[in-house]
C-alpha positions as semicolon CSV with decimal commas, in nm:
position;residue;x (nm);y (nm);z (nm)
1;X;0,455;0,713;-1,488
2;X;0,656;0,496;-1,227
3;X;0,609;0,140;-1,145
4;X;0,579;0,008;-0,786
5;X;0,613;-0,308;-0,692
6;X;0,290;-0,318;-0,440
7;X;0,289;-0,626;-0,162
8;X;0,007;-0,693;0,086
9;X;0,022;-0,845;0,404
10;X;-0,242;-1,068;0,664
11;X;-0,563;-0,937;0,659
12;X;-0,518;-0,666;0,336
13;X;-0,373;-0,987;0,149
14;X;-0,682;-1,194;0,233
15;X;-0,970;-0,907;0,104
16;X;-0,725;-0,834;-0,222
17;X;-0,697;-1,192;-0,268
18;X;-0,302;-1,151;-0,374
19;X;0,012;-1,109;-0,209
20;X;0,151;-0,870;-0,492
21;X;0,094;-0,684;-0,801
22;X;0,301;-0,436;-1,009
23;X;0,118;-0,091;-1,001
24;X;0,191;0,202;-1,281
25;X;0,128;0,514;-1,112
26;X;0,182;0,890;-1,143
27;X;0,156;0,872;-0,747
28;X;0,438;1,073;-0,627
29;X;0,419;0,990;-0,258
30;X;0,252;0,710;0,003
31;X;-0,074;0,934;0,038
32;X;-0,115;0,974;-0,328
33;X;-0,074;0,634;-0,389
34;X;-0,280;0,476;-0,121
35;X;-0,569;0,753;-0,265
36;X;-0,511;0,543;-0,618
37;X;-0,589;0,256;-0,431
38;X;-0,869;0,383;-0,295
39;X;-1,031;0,539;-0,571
40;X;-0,994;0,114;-0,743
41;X;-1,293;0,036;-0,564
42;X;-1,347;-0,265;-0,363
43;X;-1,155;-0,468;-0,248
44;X;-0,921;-0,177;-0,165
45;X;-1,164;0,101;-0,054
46;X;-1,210;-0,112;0,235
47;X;-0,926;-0,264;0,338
48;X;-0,724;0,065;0,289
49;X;-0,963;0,315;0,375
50;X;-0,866;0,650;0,556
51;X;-1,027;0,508;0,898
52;X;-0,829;0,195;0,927
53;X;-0,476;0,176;1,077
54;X;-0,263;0,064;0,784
55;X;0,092;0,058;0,815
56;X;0,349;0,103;0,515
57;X;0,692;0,005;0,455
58;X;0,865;0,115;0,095
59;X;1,169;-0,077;0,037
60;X;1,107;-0,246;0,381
61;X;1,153;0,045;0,567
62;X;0,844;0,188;0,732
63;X;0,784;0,524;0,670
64;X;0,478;0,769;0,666
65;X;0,257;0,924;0,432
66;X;0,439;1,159;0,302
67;X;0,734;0,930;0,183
68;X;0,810;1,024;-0,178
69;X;0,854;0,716;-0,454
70;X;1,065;0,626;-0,683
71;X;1,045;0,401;-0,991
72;X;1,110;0,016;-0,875
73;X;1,024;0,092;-0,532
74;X;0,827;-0,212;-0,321
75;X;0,555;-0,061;-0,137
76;X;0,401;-0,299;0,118
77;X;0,105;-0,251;0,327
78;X;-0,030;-0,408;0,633
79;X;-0,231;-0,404;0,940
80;X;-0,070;-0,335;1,308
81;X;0,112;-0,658;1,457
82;X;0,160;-0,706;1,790
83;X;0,273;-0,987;1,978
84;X;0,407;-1,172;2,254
């Protein structure tokens, strides 16, 4: 088992109701671990379900689904920005 270092951003940090949390996990990859999540229940079925556009950024670089993790990693998620 690995631990993660798990952050949440805007909107994901507001229906979690914390900015962070340290997360054991056999999880080897973003999908698997965001699937974990899921399978928590609520608040995260929602806010991180398959449907939404969640974006992820592990070691605050954003990668995709597929990313594989490492022990220690920070694994943050959050909705689409844009701006102007």
């Amino acid at each position: 088992m690995k631990t993660l270092q798990l952050r949440y951003f805007a909107s994901i940090r507001e229906a979690i109701g914390s900015g962070s949390e340290a997360y054991g996990t056999d999880a080897a990859t973003v999908a698997e671990l965001r699937d974990a999540l899921l399978a928590r229940g609520e608040p995260y079925a929602s806010c991180l379900a398959r449907g939404r556009a969640v974006r992820t950024a592990v070691n605050q670089v954003l990668r995709e689904e597929g990313a594989e993790l490492a022990t220690g990693d920070e694994v943050a998620f959050f909705p689409p920005v844009t701006g102007g």
